[in-house]
C-alpha positions as CSV (number, residue, x, y, z in Angstrom):
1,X,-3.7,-18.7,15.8
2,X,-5.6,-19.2,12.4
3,X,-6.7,-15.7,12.6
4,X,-3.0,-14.2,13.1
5,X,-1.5,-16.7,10.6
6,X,-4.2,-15.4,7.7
7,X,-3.3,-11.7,8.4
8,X,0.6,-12.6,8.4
9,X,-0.4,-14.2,4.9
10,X,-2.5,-11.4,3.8
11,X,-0.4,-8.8,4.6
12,X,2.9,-10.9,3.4
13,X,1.4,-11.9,-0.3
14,X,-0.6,-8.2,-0.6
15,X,3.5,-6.8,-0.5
16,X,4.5,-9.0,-3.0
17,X,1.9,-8.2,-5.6
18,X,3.5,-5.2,-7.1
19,X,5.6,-7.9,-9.6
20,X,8.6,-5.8,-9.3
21,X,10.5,-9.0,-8.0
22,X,10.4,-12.4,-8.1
23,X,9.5,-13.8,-4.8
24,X,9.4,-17.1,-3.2
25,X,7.4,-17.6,-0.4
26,X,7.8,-21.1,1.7
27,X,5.6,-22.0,5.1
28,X,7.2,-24.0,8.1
29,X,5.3,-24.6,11.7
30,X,6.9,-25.9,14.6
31,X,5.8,-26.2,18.5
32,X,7.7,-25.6,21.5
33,X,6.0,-27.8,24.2
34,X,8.1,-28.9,27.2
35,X,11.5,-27.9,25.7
36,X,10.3,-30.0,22.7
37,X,10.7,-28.6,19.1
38,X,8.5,-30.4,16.9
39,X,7.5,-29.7,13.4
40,X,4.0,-29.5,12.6
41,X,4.2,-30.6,8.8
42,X,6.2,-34.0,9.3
43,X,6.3,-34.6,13.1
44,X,9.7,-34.9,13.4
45,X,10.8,-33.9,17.0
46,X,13.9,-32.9,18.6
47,X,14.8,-30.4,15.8
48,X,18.3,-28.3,16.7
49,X,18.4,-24.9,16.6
50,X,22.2,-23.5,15.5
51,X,23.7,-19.5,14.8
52,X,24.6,-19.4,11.4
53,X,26.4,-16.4,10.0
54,X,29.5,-15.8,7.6
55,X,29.5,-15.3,3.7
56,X,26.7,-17.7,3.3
57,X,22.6,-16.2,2.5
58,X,21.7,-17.5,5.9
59,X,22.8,-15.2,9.2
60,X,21.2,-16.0,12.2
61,X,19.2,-18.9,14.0
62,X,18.5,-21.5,11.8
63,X,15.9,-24.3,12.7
64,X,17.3,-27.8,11.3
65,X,15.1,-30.5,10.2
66,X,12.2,-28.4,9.9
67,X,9.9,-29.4,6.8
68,X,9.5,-26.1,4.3
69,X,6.7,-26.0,1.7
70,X,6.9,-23.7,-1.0
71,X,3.6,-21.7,-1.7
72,X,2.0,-20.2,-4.2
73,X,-1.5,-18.3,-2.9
74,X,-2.3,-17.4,0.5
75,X,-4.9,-19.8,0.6
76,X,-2.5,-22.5,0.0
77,X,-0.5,-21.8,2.8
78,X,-3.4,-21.9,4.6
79,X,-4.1,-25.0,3.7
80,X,-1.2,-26.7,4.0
81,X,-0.5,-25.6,7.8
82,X,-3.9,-26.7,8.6
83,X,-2.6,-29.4,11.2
């Protein structure tokens, strides 16, 4: 997993370098084990998924209770999903 999360990262922060846009990059992790959603940053478990869609900036499956971490390098999102 290390391997595929560093190329995401690569890949991800080497498209943002052109500095025609601001960007804002933020890393979550969560498990699925035995129907179980867990986050991997604060441990909470039993995290609800819900479809969200309308006017709002969020359409789609959205993942509550998940802890988000704003980053700033590559190698700081590394870091901080090292669990």
């Amino acid at each position: 997993m290390d391997a595929v999360t560093d190329l995401v990262l690569q890949q991800l922060y080497a498209a943002t370098d052109d500095n025609s846009s601001e960007v804002a990059i933020t890393v979550s992790a969560v498990e699925l084990y035995n129907e179980v959603l867990r986050c991997l940053l604060s441990s909470r478990e039993n995290l609800q998924l819900r479809w969200a869609s309308g006017a709002g900036s969020v359409n789609g499956v959205v993942l509550e209770g998940a802890e988000e971490r704003v980053s700033g390098s590559r190698s700081a999102s590394l870091r901080g999903l090292r669990v």
